[in-house]
N, C-alpha and C positions, 0 to 999 in steps of 0.2 A: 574658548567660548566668548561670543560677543556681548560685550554690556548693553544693559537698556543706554545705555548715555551717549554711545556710538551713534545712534540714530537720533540722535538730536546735539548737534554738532554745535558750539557756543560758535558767536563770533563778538569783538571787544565789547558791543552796550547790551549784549542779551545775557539771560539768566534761562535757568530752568525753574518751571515750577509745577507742582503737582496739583491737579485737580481729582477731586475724588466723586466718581459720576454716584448716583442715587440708585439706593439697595433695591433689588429687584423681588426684594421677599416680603409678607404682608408686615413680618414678626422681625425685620434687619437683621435676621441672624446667618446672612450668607455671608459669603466674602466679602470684602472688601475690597472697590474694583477702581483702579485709578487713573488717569491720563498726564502723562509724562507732557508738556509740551515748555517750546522754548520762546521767551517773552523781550521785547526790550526794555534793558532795567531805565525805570527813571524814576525810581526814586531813590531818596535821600537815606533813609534807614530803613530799618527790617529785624526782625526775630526771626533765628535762626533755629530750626528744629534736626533733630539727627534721630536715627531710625538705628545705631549703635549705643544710646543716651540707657542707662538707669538698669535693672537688674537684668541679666542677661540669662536667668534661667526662665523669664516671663518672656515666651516669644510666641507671636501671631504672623500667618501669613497670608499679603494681601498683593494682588495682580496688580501690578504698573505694565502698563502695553499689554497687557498676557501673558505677561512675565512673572513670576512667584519669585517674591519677596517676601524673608523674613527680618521682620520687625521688631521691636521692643515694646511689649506693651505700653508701658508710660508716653508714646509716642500716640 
């Protein structure tokens, strides 16, 4: 199976970064729907999140591309 990260291919000063588009429900209780895209890095530092981070029986899942991913809630 192809990973979401196949279709966004790095080259040496780009990064990936995730946008997360706006809930389409009155009440935000749908999914969570994200956009995968690929940026050139220029900056200096950064905080790093992980979607593997913190108890792993608290999990959610949220579409990057239209792809279902599950998550870590603490995330």
């Amino acid at each position: 199976m192809a990973s979401i990260y196949d279709a966004h291919p790095l080259s040496i000063d780009t990064t990936r970064a995730i946008g997360i588009l706006p809930s389409t429900s009155p009440d935000n209780d749908d999914i969570i729907f994200c956009q995968l895209e690929v940026i050139k890095y220029s900056c200096t530092s950064y905080r790093a999140l992980s979607y593997v981070w913190g108890d792993s029986s608290a999990q959610e899942v949220v579409l990057i591309d239209g792809v279902p991913i599950t998550i870590r809630m603490n995330l």
